[in-house]
C-alpha beads as a LAMMPS data file, in Angstrom:
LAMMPS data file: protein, C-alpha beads

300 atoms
298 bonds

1 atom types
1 bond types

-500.0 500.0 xlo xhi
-500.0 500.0 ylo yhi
-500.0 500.0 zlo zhi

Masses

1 110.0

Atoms # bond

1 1 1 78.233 -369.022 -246.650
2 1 1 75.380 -369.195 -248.869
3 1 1 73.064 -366.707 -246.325
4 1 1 75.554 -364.128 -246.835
5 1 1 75.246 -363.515 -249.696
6 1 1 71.760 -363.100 -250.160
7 1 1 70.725 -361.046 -247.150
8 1 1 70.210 -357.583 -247.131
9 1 1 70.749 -355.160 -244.090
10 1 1 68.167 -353.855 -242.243
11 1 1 67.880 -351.092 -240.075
12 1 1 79.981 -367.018 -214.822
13 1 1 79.788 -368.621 -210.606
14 1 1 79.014 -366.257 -208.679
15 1 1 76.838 -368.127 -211.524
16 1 1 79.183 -367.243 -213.660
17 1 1 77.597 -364.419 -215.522
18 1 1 74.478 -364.903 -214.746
19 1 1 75.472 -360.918 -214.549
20 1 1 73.118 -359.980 -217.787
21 1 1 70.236 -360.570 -215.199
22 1 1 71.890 -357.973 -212.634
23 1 1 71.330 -355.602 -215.523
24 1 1 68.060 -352.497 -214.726
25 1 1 67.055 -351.771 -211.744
26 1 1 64.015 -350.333 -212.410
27 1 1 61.251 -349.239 -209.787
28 1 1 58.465 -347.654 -211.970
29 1 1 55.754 -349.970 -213.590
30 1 1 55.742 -350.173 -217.807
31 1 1 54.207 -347.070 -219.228
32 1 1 52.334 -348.292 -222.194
33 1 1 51.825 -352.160 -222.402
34 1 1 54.808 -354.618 -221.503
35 1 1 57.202 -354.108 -224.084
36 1 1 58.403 -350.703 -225.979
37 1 1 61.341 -350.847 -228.566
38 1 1 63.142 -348.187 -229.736
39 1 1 65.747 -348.629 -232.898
40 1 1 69.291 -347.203 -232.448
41 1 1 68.572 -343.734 -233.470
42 1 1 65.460 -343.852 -230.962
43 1 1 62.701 -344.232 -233.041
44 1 1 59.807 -346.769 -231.793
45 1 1 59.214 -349.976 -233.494
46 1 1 56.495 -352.030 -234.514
47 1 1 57.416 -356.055 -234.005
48 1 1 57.024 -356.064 -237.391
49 1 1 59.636 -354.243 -238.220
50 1 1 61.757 -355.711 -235.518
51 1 1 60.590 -359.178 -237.270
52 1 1 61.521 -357.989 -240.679
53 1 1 65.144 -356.446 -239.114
54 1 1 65.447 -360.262 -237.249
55 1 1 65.046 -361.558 -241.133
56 1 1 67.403 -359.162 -243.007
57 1 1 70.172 -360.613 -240.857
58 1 1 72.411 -363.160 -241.003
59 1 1 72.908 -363.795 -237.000
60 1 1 70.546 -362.623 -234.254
61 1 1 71.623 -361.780 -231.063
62 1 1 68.909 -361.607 -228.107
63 1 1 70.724 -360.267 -225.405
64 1 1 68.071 -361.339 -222.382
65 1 1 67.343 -360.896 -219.142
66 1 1 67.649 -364.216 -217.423
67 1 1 64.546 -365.239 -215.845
68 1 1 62.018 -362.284 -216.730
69 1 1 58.906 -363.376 -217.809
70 1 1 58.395 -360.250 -220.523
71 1 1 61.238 -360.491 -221.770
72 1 1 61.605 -363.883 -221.962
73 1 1 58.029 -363.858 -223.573
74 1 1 58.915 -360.663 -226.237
75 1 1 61.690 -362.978 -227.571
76 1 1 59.666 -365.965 -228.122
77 1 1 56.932 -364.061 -229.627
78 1 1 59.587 -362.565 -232.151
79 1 1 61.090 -366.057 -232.739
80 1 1 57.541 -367.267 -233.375
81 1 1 56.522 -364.567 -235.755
82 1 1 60.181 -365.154 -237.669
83 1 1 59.289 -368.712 -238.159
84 1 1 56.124 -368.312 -239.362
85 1 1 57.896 -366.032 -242.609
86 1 1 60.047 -366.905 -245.709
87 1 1 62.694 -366.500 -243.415
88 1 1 61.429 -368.918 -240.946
89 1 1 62.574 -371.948 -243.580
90 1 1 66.390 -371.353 -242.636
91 1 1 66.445 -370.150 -239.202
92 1 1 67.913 -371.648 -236.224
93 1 1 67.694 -371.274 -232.607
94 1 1 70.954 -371.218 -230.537
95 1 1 70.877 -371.850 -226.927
96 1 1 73.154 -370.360 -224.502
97 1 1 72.034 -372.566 -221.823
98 1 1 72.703 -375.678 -223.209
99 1 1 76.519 -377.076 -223.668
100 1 1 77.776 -378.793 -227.168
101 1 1 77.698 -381.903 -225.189
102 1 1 73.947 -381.998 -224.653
103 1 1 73.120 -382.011 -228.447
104 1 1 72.330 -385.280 -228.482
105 1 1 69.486 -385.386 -226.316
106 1 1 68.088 -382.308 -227.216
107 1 1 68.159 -383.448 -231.127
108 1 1 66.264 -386.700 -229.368
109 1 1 63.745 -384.246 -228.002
110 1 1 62.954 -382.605 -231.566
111 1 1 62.765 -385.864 -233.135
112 1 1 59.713 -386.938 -230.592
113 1 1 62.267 -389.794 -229.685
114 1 1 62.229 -388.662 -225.712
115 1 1 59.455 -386.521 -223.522
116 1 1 60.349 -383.381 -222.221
117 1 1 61.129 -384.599 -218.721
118 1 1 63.427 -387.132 -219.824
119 1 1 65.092 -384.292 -222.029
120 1 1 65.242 -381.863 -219.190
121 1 1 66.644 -384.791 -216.861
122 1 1 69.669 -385.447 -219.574
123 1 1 70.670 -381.474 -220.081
124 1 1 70.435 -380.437 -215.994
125 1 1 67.722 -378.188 -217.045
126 1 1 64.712 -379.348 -214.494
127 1 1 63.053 -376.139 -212.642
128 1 1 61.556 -373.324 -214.757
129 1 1 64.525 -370.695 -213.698
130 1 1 66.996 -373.184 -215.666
131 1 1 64.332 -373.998 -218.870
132 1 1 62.191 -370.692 -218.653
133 1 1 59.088 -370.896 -220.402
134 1 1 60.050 -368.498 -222.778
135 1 1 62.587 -371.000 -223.961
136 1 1 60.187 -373.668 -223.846
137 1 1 58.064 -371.687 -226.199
138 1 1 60.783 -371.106 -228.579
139 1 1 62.202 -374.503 -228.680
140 1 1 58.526 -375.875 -229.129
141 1 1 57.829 -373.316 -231.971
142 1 1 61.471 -374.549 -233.946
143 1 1 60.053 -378.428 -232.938
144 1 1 57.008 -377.648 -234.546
145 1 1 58.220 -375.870 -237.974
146 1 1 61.125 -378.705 -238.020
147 1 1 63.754 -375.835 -237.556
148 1 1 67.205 -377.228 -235.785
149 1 1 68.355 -375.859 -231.930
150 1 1 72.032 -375.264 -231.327
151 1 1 73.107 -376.537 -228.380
152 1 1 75.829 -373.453 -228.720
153 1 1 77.879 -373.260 -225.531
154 1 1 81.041 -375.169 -224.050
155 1 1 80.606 -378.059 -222.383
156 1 1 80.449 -377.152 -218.260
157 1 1 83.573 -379.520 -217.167
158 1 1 85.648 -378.121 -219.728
159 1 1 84.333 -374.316 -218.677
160 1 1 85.335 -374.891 -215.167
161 1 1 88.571 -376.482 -216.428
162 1 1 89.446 -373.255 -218.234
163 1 1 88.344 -371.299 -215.258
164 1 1 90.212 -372.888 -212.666
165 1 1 93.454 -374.253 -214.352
166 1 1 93.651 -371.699 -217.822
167 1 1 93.555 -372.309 -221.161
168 1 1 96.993 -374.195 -222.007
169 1 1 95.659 -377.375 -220.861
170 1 1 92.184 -377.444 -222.677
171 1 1 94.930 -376.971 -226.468
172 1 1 95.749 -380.605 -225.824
173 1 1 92.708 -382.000 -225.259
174 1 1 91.918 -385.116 -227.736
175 1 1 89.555 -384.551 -230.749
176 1 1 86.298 -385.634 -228.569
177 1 1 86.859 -383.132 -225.740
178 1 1 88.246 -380.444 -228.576
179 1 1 84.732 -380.535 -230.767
180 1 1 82.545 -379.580 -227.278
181 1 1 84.493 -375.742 -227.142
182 1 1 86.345 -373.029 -228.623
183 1 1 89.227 -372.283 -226.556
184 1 1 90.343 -368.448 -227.520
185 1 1 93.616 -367.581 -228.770
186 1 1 93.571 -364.556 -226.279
187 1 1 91.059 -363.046 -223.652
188 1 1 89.105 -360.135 -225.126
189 1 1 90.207 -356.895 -223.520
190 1 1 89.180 -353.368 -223.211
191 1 1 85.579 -352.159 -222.428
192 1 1 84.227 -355.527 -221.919
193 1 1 86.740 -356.807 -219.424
194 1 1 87.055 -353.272 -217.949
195 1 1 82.927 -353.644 -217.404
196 1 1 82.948 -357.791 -216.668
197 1 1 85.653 -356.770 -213.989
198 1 1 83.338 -353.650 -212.358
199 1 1 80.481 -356.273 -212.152
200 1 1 82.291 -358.919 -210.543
201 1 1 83.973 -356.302 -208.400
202 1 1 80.384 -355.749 -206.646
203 1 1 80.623 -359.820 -204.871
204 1 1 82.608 -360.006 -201.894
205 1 1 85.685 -362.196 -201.871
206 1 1 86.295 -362.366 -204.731
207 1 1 90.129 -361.861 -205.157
208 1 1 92.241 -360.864 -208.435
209 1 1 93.071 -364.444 -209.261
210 1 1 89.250 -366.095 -208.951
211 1 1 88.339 -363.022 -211.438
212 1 1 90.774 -363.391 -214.027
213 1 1 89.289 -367.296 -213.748
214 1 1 85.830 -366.352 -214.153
215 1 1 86.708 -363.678 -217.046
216 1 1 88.136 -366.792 -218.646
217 1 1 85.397 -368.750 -218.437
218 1 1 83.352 -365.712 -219.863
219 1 1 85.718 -365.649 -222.958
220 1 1 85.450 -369.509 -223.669
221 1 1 81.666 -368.971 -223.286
222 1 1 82.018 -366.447 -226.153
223 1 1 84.341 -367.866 -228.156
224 1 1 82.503 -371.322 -228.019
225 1 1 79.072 -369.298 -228.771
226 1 1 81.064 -367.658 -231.555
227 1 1 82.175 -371.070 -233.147
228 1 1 78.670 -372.687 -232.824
229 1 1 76.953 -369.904 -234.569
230 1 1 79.575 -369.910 -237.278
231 1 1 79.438 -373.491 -237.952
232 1 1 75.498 -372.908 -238.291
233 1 1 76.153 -369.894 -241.461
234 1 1 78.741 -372.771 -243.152
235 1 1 75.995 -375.575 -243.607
236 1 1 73.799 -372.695 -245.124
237 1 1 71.358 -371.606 -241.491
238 1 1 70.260 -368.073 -241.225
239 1 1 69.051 -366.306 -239.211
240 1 1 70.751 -367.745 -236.477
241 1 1 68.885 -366.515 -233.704
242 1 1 71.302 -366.594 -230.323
243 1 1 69.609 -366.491 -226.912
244 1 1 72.089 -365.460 -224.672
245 1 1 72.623 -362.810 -221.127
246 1 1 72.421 -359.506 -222.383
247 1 1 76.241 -358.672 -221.042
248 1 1 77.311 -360.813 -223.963
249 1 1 75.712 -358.639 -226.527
250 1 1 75.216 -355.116 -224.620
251 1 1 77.374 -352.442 -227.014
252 1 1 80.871 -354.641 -228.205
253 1 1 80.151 -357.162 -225.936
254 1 1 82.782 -360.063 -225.842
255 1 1 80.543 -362.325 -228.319
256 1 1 79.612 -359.716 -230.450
257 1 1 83.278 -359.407 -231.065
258 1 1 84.212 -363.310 -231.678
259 1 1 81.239 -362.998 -234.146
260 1 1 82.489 -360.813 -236.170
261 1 1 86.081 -362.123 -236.424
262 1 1 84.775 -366.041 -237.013
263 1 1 82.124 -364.975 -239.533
264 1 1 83.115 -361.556 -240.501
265 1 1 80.646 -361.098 -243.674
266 1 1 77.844 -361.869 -241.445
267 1 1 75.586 -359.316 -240.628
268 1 1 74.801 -359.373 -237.035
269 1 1 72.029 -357.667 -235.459
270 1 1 71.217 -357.215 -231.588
271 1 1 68.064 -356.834 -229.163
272 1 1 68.829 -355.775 -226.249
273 1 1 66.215 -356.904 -223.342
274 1 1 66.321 -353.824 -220.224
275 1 1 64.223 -354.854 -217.361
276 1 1 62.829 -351.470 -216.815
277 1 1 60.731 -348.726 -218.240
278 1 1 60.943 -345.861 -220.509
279 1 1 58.909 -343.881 -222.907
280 1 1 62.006 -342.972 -225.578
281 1 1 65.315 -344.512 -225.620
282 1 1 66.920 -343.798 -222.667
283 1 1 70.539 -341.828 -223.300
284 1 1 72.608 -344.463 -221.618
285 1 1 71.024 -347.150 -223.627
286 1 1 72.275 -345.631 -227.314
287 1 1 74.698 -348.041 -228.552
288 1 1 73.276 -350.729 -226.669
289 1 1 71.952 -352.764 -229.300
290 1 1 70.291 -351.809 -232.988
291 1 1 67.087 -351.980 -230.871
292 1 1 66.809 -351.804 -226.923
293 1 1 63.465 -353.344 -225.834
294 1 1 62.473 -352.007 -222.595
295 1 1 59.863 -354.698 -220.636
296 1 1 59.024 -353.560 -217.236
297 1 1 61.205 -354.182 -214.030
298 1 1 62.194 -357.218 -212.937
299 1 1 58.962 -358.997 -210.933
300 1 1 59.737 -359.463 -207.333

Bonds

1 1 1 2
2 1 2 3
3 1 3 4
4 1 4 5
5 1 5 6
6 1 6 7
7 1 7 8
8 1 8 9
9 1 9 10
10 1 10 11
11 1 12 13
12 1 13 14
13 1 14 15
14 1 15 16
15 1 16 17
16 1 17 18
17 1 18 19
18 1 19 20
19 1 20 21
20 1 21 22
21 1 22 23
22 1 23 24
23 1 24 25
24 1 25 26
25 1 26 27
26 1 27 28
27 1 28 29
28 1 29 30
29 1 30 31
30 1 31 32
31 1 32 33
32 1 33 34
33 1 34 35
34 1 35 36
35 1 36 37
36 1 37 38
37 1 38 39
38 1 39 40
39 1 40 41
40 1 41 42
41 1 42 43
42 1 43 44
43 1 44 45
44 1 45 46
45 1 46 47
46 1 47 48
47 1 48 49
48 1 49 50
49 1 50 51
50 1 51 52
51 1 52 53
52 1 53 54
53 1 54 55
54 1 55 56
55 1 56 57
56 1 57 58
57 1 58 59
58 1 59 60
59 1 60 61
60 1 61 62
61 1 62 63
62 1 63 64
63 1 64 65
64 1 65 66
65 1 66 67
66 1 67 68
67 1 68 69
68 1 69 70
69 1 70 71
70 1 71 72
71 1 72 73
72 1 73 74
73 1 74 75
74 1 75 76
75 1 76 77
76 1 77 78
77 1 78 79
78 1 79 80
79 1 80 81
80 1 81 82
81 1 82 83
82 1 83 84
83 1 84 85
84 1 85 86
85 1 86 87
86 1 87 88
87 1 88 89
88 1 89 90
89 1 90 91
90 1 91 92
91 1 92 93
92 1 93 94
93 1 94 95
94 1 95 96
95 1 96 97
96 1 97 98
97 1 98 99
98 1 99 100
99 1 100 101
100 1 101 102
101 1 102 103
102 1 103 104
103 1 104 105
104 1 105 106
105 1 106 107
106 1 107 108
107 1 108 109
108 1 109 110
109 1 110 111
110 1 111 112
111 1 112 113
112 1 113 114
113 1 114 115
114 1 115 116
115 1 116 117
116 1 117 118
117 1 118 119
118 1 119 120
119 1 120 121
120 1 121 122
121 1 122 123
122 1 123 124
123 1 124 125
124 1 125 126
125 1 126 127
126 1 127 128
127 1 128 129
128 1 129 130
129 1 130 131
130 1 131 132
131 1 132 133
132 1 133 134
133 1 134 135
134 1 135 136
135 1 136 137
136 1 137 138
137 1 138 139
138 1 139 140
139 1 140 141
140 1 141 142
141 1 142 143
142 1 143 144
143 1 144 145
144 1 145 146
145 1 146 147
146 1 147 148
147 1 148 149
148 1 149 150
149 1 150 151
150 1 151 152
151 1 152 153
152 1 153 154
153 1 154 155
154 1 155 156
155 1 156 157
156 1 157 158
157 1 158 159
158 1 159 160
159 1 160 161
160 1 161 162
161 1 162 163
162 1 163 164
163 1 164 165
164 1 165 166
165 1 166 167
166 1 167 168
167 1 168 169
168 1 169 170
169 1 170 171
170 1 171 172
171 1 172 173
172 1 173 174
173 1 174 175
174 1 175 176
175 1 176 177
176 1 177 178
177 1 178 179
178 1 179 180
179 1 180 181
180 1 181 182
181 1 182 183
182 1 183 184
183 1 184 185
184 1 185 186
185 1 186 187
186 1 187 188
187 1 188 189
188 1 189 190
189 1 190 191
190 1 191 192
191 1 192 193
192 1 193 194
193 1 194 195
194 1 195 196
195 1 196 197
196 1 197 198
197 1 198 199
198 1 199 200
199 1 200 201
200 1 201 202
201 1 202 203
202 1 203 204
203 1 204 205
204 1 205 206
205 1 206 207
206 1 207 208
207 1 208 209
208 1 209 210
209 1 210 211
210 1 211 212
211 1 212 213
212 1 213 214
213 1 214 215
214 1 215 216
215 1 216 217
216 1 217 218
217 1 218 219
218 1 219 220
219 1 220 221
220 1 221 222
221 1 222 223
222 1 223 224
223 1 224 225
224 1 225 226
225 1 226 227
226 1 227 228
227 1 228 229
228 1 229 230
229 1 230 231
230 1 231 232
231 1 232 233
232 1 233 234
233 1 234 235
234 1 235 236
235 1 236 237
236 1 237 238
237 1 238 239
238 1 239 240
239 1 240 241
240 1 241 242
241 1 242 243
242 1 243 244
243 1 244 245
244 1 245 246
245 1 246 247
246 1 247 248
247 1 248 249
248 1 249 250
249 1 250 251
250 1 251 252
251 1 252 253
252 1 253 254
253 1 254 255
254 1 255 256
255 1 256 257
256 1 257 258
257 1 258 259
258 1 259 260
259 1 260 261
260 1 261 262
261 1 262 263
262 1 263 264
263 1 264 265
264 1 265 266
265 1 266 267
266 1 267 268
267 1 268 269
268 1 269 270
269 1 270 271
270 1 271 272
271 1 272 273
272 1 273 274
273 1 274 275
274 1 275 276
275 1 276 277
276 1 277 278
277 1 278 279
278 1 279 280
279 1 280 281
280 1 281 282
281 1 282 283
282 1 283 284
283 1 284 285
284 1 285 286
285 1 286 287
286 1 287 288
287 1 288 289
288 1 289 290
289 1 290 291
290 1 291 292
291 1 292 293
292 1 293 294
293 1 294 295
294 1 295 296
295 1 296 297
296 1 297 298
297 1 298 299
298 1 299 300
């Protein structure tokens, strides 16, 4: 992994976890502007340094807010501002929204070879919840510098497949099916499936054996993530800049994890989007992320 070594450190449905989004619940309006963030050992930051922090690093992690304008907007003015630096000549953006099978029409799309309707059409992402325009800013800013997006996630049929029948059947898949996801070895346990499982526990009806399907589905996610963004260090990419629902990334979340064991001389760094307010880091937010980036509740 060339990047490697030349970075330097700096410092499901129940829509399937759509649970990053269920993340703040903030009443107060932002205190100073739309977006304060506050490095690990609470200390404010500049975007500049967050930009410079986003450069220094081998894999990005943006753990968003789904749907939240400000923080949808903070992370495509961040992406913008990387891709206008040095380091913007070998960054890539990494979707979690589209599947492995949808690379092919979204390379189309970059190459000018199909509109953005037509695109949208061909990945399921028509309505602005589904293609934000937060991600239509940063997918138009890595169009315009020639930069590559990473359709990063599992195809859906093959999610569901995992979360309704397990993993044994998705190992014998033929080489086709096999290249669209990552099917994990084992389900990630401890904190994160302890907090997945205390999330999930707040929907009615749903019973021991539909969790332990959508926890599934939630590792395959990762692991799939995990294997995209790896493949992306091998052919020399970095940053690799992953846009993906926060309760992937909050603390060890589950892709932090398959990460670090796929690519484990990659230096990782994590935002952390909180869709509320706060004037210093916030006590339960420390070990969140390197920096937690705090944009104002949710709009109604």
């Amino acid at each position: 992994m060339s990047q490697l070594s030349r970075r330097g450190w700096s410092g499901v449905a129940i829509a399937a976890v759509m649970l990053a989004a269920c993340r703040g619940g903030a009443t107060q309006a932002p205190a100073q502007g739309w977006a304060r963030m506050f490095a690990a050992d609470g200390a404010e930051l500049s975007p500049a340094q967050v930009v410079a922090a986003m450069a220094a690093s081998d894999v990005v992690l943006i753990g968003e807010q789904h749907a939240h304008p400000r923080g949808l907007g903070l992370a495509a003015d961040l992406f913008e501002t990387l891709l206008a630096g040095p380091a913007g000549a070998s960054a890539a953006l990494a979707l979690e929204s589209l599947g492995r099978d949808q690379q092919a029409p979204l390379d189309a799309f970059l190459r000018g070879e199909i509109g953005e309707a037509a695109f949208r059409k061909k990945t399921e992402l028509e309505g602005e919840r589904k293609f934000p325009p937060g991600h239509q800013r940063m997918v138009a800013a890595a169009r315009l510098k020639g930069r590559p997006v990473i359709a990063a996630n599992a195809a859906r049929a093959l999610v569901k497949r995992a979360r309704l029948e397990g993993l044994e059947p998705l190992r014998g898949l033929g080489p086709e099916e096999q290249a669209l996801i990552e099917v994990p070895d084992e389900l990630t346990e401890g904190t994160y499936r302890a907090q997945f499982v205390a999330l999930m526990g707040e929907h009615a009806g749903v019973d021991a054996a539909t969790l332990e399907g959508f926890y599934r589905a939630q590792n395959v996610w990762d692991a799939t993530m995990a294997g995209s963004i790896a493949r992306a260090l091998q052919v020399g990419l970095g940053p690799v800049v992953q846009v993906v629902g926060s309760f992937h990334v909050d603390g060890e979340g589950g892709l932090v994890q398959r990460v670090r064991a796929v690519a484990p001389q990659a230096k990782v760094w994590r935002l952390s989007v909180v869709a509320d307010s706060a004037e210093q880091l916030r006590d339960e937010d420390r070990g969140r992320a390197e920096v937690v980036a705090y944009v104002g509740p949710m709009p109604a």
